[in-house]
KOLGU-896688 format. One line per field, with one value per residue (C-alpha): residue number from 0; residue in one letter; x, y, z. Coordinates in steps of 0.5 Angstrom, whole numbers, always signed. Layout:
BEGIN
paza	(NUM, ...)
torgu	(a, ...)
xx	(X, ...)
yy	(Y, ...)
zz	(Z, ...)
! end
This chain:
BEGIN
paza	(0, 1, 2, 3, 4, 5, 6, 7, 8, 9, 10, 11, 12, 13, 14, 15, 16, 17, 18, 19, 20, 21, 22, 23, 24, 25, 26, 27, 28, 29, 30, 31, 32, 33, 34, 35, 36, 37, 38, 39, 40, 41, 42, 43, 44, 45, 46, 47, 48, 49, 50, 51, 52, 53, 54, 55, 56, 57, 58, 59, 60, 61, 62, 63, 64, 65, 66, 67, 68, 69, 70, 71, 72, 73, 74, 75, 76, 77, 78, 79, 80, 81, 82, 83, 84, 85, 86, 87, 88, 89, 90, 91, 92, 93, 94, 95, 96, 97, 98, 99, 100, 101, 102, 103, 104, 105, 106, 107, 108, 109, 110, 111, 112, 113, 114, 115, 116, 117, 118, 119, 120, 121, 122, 123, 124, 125, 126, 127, 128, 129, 130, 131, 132, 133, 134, 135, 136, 137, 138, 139, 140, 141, 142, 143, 144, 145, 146, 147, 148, 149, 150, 151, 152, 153, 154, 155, 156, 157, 158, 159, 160, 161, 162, 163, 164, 165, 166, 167, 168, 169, 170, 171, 172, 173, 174, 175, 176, 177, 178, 179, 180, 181, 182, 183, 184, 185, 186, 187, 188, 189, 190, 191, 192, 193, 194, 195, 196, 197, 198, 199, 200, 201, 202, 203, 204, 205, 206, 207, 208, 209, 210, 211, 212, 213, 214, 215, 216, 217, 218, 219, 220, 221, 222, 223, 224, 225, 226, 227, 228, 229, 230, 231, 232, 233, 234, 235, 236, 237, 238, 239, 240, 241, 242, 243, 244, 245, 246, 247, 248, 249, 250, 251, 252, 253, 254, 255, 256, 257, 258, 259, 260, 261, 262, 263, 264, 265, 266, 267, 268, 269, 270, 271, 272, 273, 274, 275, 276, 277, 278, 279, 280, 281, 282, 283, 284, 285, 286, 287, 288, 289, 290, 291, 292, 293, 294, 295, 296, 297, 298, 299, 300, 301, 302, 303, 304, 305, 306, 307, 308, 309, 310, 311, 312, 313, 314, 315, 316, 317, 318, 319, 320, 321, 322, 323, 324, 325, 326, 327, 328, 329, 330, 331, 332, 333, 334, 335, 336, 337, 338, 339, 340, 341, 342, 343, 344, 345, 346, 347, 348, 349, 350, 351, 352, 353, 354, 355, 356, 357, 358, 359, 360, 361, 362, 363, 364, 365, 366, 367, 368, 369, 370, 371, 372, 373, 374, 375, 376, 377, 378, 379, 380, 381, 382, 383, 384, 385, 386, 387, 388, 389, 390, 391, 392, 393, 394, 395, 396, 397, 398, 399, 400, 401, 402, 403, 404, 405, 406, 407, 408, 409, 410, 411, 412, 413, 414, 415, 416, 417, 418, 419, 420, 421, 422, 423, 424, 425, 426, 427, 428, 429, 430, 431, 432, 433, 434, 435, 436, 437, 438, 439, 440, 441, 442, 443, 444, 445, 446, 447, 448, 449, 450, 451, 452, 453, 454, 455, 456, 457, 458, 459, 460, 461, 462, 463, 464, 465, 466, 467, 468, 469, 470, 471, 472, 473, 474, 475, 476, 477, 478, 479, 480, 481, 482, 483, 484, 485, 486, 487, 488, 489, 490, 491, 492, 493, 494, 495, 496, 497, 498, 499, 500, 501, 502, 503, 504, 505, 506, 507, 508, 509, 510, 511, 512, 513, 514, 515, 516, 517, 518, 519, 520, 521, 522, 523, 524, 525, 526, 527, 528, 529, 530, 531, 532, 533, 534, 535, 536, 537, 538, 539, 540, 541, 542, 543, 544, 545, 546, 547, 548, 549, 550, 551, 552, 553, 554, 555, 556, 557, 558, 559, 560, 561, 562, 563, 564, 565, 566, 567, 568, 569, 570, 571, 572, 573, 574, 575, 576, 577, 578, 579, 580, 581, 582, 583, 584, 585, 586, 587, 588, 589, 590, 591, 592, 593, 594, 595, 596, 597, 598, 599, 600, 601, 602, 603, 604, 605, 606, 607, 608, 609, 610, 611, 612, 613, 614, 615, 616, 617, 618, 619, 620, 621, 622, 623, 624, 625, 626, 627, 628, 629, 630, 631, 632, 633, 634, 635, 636, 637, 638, 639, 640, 641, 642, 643, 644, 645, 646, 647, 648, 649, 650, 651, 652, 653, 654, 655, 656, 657, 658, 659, 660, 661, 662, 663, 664)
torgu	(x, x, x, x, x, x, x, x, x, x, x, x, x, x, x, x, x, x, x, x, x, x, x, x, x, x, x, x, x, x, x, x, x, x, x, x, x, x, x, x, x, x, x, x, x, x, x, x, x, x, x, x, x, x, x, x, x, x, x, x, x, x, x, x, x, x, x, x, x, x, x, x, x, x, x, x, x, x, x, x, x, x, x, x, x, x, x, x, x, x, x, x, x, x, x, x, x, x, x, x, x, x, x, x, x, x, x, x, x, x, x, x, x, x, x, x, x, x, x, x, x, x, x, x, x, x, x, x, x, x, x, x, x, x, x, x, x, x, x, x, x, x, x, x, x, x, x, x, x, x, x, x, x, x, x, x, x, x, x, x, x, x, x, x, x, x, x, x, x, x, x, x, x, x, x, x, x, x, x, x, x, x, x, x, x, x, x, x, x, x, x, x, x, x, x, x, x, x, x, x, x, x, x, x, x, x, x, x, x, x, x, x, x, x, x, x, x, x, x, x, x, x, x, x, x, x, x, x, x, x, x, x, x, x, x, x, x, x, x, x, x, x, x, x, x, x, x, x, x, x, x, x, x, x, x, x, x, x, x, x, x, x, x, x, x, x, x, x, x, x, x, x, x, x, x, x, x, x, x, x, x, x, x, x, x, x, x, x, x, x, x, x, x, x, x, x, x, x, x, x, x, x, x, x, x, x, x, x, x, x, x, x, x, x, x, x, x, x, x, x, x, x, x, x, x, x, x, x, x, x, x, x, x, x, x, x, x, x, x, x, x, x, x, x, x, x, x, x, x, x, x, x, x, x, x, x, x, x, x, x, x, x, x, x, x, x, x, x, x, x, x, x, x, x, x, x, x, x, x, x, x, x, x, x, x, x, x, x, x, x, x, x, x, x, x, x, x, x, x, x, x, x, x, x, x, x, x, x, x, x, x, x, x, x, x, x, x, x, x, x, x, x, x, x, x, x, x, x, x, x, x, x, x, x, x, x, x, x, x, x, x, x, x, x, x, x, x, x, x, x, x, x, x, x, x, x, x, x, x, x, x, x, x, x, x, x, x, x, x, x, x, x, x, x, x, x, x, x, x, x, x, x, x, x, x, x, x, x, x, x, x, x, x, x, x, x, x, x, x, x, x, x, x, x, x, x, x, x, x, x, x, x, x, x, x, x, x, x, x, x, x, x, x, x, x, x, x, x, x, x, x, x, x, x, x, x, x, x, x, x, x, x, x, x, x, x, x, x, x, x, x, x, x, x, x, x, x, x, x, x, x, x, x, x, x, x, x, x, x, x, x, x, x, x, x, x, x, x, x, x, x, x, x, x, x, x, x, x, x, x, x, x, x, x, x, x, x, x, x, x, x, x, x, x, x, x, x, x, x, x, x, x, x, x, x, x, x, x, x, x, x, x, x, x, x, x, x, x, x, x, x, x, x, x, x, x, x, x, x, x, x, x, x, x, x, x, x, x, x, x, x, x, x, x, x, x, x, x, x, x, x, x, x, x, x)
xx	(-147, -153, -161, -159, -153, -154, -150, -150, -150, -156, -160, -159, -162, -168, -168, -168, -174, -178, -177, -181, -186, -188, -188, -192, -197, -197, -200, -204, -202, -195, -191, -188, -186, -180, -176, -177, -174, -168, -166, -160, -157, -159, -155, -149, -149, -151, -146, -141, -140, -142, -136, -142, -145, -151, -150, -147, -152, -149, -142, -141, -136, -141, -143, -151, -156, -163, -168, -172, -177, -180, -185, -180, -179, -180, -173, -170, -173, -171, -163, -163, -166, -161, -155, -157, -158, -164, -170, -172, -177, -182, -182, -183, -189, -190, -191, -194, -198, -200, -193, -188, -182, -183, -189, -192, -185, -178, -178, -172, -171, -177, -173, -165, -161, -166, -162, -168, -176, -178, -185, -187, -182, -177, -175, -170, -166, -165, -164, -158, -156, -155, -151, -147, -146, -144, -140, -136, -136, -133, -128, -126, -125, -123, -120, -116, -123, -129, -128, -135, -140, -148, -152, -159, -164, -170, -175, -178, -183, -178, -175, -181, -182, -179, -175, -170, -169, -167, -163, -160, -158, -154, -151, -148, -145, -142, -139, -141, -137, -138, -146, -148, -156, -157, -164, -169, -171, -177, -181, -188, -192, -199, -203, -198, -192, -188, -190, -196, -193, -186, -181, -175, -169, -166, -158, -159, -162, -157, -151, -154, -153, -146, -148, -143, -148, -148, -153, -154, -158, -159, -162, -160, -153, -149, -142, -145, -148, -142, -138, -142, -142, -134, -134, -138, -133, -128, -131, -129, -131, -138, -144, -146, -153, -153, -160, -161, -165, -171, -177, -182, -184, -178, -180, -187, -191, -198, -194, -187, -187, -194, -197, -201, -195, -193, -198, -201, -199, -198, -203, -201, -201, -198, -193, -192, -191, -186, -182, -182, -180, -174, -172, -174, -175, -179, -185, -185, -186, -181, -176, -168, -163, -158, -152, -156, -156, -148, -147, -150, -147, -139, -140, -143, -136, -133, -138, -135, -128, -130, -131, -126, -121, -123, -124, -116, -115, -119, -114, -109, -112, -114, -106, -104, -109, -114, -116, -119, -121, -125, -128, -130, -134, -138, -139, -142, -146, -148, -144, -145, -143, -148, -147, -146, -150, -148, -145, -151, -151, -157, -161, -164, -170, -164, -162, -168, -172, -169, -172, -173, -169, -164, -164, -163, -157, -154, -155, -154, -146, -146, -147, -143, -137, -139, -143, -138, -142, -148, -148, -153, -155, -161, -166, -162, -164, -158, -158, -166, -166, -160, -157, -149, -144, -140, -132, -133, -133, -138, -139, -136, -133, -127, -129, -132, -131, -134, -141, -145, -149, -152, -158, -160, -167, -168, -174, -176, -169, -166, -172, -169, -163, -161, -166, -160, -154, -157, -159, -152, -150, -143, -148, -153, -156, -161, -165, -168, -173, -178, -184, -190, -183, -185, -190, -184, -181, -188, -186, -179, -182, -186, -182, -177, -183, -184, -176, -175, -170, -167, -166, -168, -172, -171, -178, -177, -182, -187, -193, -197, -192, -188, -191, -191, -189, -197, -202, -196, -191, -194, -196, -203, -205, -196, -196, -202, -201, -194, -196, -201, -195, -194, -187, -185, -184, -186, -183, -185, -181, -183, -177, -169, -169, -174, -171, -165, -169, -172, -164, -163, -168, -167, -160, -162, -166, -166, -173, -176, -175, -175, -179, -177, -181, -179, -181, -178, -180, -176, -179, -178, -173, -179, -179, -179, -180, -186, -184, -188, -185, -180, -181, -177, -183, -187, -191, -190, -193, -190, -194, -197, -202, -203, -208, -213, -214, -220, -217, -212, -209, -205, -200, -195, -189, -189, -196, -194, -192, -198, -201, -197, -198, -206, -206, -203, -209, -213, -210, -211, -219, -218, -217, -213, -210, -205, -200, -198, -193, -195, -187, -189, -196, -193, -186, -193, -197, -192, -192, -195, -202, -200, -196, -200, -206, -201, -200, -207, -211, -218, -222, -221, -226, -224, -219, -216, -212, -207, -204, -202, -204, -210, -214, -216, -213, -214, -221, -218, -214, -219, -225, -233, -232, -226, -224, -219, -216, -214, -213, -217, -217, -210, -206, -205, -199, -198, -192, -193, -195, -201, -202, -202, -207, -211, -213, -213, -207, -206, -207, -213, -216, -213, -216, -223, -222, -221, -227, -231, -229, -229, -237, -238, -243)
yy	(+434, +436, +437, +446, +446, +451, +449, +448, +442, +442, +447, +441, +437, +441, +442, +435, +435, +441, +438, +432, +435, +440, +435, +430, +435, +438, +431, +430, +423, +420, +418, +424, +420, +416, +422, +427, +421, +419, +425, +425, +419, +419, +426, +423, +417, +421, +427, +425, +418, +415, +415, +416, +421, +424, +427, +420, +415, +409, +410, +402, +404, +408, +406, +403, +406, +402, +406, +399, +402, +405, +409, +414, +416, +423, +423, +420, +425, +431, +428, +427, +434, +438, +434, +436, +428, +429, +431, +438, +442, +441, +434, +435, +438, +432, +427, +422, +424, +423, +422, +423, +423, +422, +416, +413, +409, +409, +406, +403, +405, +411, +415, +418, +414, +409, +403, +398, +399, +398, +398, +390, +391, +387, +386, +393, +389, +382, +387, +390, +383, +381, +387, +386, +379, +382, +387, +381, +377, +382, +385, +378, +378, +386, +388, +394, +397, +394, +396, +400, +399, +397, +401, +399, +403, +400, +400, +395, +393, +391, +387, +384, +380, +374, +375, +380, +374, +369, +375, +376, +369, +368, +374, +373, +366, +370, +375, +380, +386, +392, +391, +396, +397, +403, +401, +406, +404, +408, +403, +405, +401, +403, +400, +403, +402, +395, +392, +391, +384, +386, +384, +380, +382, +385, +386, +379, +377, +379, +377, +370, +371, +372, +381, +387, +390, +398, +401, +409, +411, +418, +418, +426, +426, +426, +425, +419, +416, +418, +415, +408, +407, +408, +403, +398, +400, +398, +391, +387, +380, +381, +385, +390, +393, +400, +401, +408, +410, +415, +419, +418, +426, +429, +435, +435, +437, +434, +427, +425, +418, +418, +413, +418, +420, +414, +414, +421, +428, +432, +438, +446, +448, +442, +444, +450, +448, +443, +449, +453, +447, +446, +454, +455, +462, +460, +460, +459, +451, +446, +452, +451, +456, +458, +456, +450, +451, +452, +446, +440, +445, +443, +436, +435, +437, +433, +428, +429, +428, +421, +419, +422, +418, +413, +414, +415, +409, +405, +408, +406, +399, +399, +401, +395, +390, +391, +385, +384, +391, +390, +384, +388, +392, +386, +384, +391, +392, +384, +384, +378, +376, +376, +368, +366, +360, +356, +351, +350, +342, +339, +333, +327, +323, +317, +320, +317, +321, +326, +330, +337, +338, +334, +338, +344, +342, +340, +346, +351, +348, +349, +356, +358, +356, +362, +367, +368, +373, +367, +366, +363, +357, +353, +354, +347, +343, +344, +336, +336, +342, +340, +348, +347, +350, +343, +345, +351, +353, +355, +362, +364, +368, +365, +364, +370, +368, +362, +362, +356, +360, +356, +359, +355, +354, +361, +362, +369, +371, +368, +371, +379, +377, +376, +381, +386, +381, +385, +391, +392, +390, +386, +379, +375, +371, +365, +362, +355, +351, +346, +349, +349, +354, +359, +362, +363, +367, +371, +378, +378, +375, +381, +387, +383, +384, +391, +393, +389, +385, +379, +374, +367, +362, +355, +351, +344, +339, +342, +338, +333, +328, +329, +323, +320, +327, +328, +334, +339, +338, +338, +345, +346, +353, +355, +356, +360, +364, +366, +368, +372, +377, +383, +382, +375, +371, +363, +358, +351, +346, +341, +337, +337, +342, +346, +347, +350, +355, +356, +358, +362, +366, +367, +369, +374, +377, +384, +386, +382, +375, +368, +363, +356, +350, +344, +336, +331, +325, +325, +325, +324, +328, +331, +328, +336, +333, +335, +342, +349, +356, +356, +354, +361, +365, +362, +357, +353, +348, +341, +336, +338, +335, +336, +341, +345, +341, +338, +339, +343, +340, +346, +343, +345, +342, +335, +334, +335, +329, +325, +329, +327, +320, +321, +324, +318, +314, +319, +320, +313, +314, +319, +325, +330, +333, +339, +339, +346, +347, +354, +354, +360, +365, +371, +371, +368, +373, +379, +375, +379, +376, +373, +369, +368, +366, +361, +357, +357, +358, +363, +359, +352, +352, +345, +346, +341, +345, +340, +342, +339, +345, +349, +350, +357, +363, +357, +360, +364, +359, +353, +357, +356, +350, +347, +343, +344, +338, +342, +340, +344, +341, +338, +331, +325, +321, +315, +314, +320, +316, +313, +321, +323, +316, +318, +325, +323, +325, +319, +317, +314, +319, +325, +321, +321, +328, +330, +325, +330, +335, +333, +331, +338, +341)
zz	(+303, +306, +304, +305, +302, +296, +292, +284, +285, +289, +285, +279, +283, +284, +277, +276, +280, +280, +271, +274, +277, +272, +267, +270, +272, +265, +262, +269, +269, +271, +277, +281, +287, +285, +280, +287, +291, +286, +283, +287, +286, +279, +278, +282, +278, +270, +272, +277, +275, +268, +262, +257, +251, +251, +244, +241, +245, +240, +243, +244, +251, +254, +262, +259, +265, +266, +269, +272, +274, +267, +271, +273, +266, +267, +272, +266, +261, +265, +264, +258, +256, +261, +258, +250, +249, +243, +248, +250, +254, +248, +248, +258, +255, +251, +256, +255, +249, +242, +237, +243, +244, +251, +253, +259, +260, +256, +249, +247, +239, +241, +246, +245, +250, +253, +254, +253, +255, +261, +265, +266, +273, +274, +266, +266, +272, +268, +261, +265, +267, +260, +259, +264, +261, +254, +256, +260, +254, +249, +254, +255, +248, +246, +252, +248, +247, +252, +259, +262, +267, +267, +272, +274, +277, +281, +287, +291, +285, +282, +288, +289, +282, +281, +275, +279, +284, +278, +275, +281, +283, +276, +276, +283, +280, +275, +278, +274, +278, +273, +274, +279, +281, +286, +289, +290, +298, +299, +302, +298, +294, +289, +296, +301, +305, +303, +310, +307, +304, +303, +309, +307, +309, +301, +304, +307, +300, +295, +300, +300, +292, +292, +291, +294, +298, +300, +304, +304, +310, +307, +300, +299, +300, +295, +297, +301, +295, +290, +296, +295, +288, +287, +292, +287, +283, +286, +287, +281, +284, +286, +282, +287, +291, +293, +297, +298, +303, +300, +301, +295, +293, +297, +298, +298, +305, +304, +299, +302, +304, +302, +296, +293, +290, +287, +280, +282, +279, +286, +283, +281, +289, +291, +286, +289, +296, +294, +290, +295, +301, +296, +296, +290, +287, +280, +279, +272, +270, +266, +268, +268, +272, +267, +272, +271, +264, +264, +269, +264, +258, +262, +263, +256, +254, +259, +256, +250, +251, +254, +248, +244, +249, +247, +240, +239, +243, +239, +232, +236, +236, +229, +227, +231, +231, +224, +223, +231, +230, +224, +227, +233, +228, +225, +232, +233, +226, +225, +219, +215, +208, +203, +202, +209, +209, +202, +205, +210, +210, +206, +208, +203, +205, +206, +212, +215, +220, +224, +230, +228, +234, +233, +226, +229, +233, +228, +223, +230, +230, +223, +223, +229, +226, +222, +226, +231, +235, +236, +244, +247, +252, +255, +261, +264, +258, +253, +252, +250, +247, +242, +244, +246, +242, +241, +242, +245, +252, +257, +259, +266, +271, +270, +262, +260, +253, +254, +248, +252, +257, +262, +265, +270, +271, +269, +263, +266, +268, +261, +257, +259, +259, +252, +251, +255, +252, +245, +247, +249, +241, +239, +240, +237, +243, +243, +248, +249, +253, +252, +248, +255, +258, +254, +259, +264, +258, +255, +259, +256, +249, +248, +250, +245, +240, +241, +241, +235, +238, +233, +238, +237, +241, +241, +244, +243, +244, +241, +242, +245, +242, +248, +251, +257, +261, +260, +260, +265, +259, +252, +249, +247, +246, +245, +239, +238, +244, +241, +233, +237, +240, +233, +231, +233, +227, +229, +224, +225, +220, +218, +218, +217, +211, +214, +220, +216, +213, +219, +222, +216, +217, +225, +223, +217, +221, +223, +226, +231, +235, +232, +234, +233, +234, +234, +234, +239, +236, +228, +223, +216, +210, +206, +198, +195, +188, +188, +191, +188, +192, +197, +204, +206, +205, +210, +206, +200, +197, +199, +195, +189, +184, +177, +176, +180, +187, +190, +197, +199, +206, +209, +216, +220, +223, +225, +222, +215, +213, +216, +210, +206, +207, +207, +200, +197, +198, +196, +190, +189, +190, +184, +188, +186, +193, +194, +200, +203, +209, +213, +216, +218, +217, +219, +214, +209, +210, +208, +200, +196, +195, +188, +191, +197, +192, +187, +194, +197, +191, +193, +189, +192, +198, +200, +206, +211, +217, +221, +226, +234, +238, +238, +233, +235, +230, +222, +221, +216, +212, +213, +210, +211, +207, +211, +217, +222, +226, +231, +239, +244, +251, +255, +253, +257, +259, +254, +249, +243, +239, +243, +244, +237, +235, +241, +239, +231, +228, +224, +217, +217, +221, +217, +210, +214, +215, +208, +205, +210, +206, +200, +201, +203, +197)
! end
């Protein structure tokens, strides 16, 4: 079809454009470029192709579609409005304002139909991945009712950035036919054309990863790129790449081809040179042919009966299979009995010392037998990380039911990845790695945090006890740069019994990712005896004393236990010391301040905070009559316990630490 056919359905592109300009010049700020450039593609693909319901966007059979590129958000917006999918053009006007429902970028949860927030390029890429691999999954495991496809929509950025490369590397390897990403190729960056630092040959690349690639030479014909993606769809064995050849700004006489279009709105009277290049008869802004109107109200019936199709599938299914279909619906909800973990193993302080890891391990396979949606893997690591499903298969392309994946050493992709896997919904996926890795994952951790995802994260080797690797490999600053991400809960257990706690809470979870940070070394089963409040609220106090304390020593982790045996000699020179263990700040400062306070009593000024990491971010818990034996500069390569000794985290050291303290006036 060509760019003058006037077709209904070229007018419906116009619209989707004409919508995108509008609303980006209506907020004076936002990217035009790209939704002028893609809106055939994205027509084709929304009307044309995709099995889905705008009107029910939870519907779980629908095609998932991943705008990469965020920055194009007004093209998605313009779809979801025309298609009655819960925007209007009030919310086009809204763009990009206060208490919107249309921000800068698509939000996951904020947004109808938004798949996943995108914005960080490269992030909706590896999402779509994720959930290419969890429709793979239950497909494997429910073919009667999951069958459909993942789109992907991305540009050059995307491309650019190394976490697409990874994404699409494990993709190829798994053969993930369902996953089709139609590439934006327009050649314009913020700085210019792509030839300023972009010159690789992305056919050759995405061959090289095992990739189906089709290329479009004409980005405005719609027959040729509906053409291009049902043979994608046809290619069962290999994910595929349809590079479409467009005009960032199509239509405009002073923008088209030009990176000014990119992150700029076009101007009123660039607007209407655009309009009147596309033949269009209206001046009026954010204004929708009624033709238009009819068309989009056609296939929203049609897009209705894709889902009552598959409704009555999905009752034959439940007729003849109610106990697949109900665990289906689990799978879906994230349904758990109320009592799941009763019979979680309990550890005693005569099981000897036990590396929080190897704990995790352990508690992990326990809860797997019971939580049949817990999928996950390691950044090749699986061994250190104690993270492999034991009697269970590996996730691949000729076992997509496996539950131990293997990314690979992955962490930007692994990160994203289970953030699509849940995003798809029907798993509860986990990652691991050892903790200094996180940095590789930061990206994905905080879109995690800011869609309120309950992924888990297992970081190993969490401190400077990692030893004989040296300063490349042991965590300083980690910990306290992940409780700095809002809505990501860190709990560092302090042994066996709290890295069970830590699982739980992981498990039970349903607002946020978790973050489990675990020892390598092992330490000893905790005595609780003297135990006063729960560990499963984030702090508790460990090792109590009679009456008020004169010190209280708060720790975490692997330190916990140092403390303890520094209060006993303490207590024999007549001091009354109480041990706390911050499990976690995060689930401790949601307590009410009652508890808060029976724990880490406002009136006791003297404090001792201990912890392997950085001391930045404690202040507030060692108070203005405290200390913090903390870590502030890098490690060195020596055993552990020779690190550990070095830096002062012993004993003696810790006891000293306290009598300073205590001296204080």
């Amino acid at each position: 079809m060509s760019e003058t056919n006037t077709s209904i359905e070229q007018t419906a592109v116009n619209t989707i454009r004409t919508l995108a300009m509008d609303t980006v010049q209506k907020a004076n700020s936002g990217h035009p470029g790209a939704p002028m450039g893609m809106a055939p593609s994205a027509f084709v693909l929304w009307t044309k192709i995709m099995k889905q319901n705008p009107k029910n966007p939870a519907w779980i059979n629908r095609d998932r579609f991943i705008l990469s590129a965020g920055h194009a958000s007004s093209l998605l917006y313009s779809l979801i409005t025309l298609s009655n999918g819960g925007l209007d053009i009030e919310d086009l006007k809204q763009f990009r304002k206060w208490g919107s429902k249309t921000p800068g970028h698509p939000e996951f949860g904020h947004t109808p139909c938004v798949e996943t927030t995108t914005g960080p390029l490269g992030q909706g890429f590896a999402n779509g991945v994720g959930m290419a691999m969890t429709e793979a999954h239950l497909n494997a495991k429910f073919p009667e009712v999951i069958d459909h496809f993942t789109y992907i929509m991305c540009g050059d950025g995307d491309l650019m950035e190394g976490i697409s490369y990874e994404a699409a590397s494990i993709a190829g390897h798994l053969e993930l036919g369902k996953l089709i990403c139609l590439y934006d190729d327009n050649e314009i960056t913020i700085e210019g054309n792509t030839n300023l630092t972009f010159t690789e040959d992305i056919v050759k690349r995405f061959e090289a990863a095992n990739w189906h690639v089709i290329e479009v030479l004409d980005g405005t014909d719609l027959d040729l790129i509906e053409k291009a993606v049902n043979e994608a769809k046809n290619q069962t064995k290999k994910p595929s790449l349809i590079k479409i050849k467009t005009k960032i700004a199509h239509g405009s006489p002073n923008f088209e081809g030009s990176e000014k279009a990119h992150g700029s709105p076009l101007g009123e009277e660039e607007i209407k040179l655009t309009k009147k290049a596309l033949n269009w008869k209206h001046e009026e802004p954010f204004f929708i042919p009624q033709e238009v109107k009819d068309y989009f109200n056609q296939i929203s019936k049609k897009f209705e009966e894709y889902e009552n199709e598959w409704s009555l599938k999905f009752q034959e299914f439940n007729n003849s299979d109610k106990e697949k279909a109900n665990s289906l619906i689990n799978a879906i909800t994230g349904f758990l009995d109320r009592d799941w973990n009763k019979n979680l193993k309990k550890f005693t302080p005569e099981d000897g010392k036990i590396a929080t890891r190897k704990a995790s391990g352990i508690i992990l396979n326990e809860i797997a037998k019971i939580v049949p949606t817990l999928i996950g893997g390691s950044a090749d690591l699986a061994p250190s990380n104690k993270t492999e499903l034991e009697n269970e298969k590996d996730f691949s392309s000729s076992c997509y039911s496996g539950r131990n994946i293997r990314f690979g050493i992955r962490e930007h992709a692994m990160g994203a990845i289970i953030n699509g896997m849940f995003l798809h919904s029907g798993v509860k996926p986990y990652a691991g790695t050892f903790l200094v890795f996180s940095d590789y994952m930061k990206p994905a951790i905080r879109m995690a945090s800011l869609m309120k995802l309950p992924v888990t994260y297992v970081f190993t080797h969490d401190s400077i006890a990692v030893g004989e690797d040296g300063p490349t490999h042991q965590p300083v600053e980690h910990i306290q740069s992940l409780r700095l991400i809002p809505g990501l809960t860190v709990l560092r257990p302090a042994d066996a019994n709290e890295t069970r706690t830590a699982w739980e809470t992981a498990i039970n979870n349903s607002s946020g990712p978790v973050a489990l940070i675990l020892s390598r070394q092992g330490l000893p089963v905790l005595d609780t005896s003297n135990q006063d409040g729960k560990p499963e609220l984030g702090g508790y106090i460990v090792d109590n004393c009679e009456g008020e304390p004169d010190l209280i020593m708060i720790s975490t982790g692997s330190e916990v236990h140092l403390c303890i045996e520094a209060k006993k000699e303490l207590e024999k020179r007549g001091k009354k010391i109480r041990v706390v263990s911050l499990l976690s700040r995060e689930i401790f400062e949601k307590q009410g301040k009652d508890y808060q306070e029976r724990i880490i009593p406002p009136k006791v000024k003297k404090r001792l905070v201990v912890e392997a990491g950085s001391s930045s971010g404690w202040e507030k818990y060692a108070g203005d009559h405290g200390e913090i034996l903390g870590i502030n500069k890098f490690g060195a390569s020596a055993p552990g316990g020779t690190v550990l000794n070095k830096f002062g985290f012993f004993p003696v050291n810790i006891i000293n630490l306290a009598q300073i303290v205590l001296n204080k006036e």
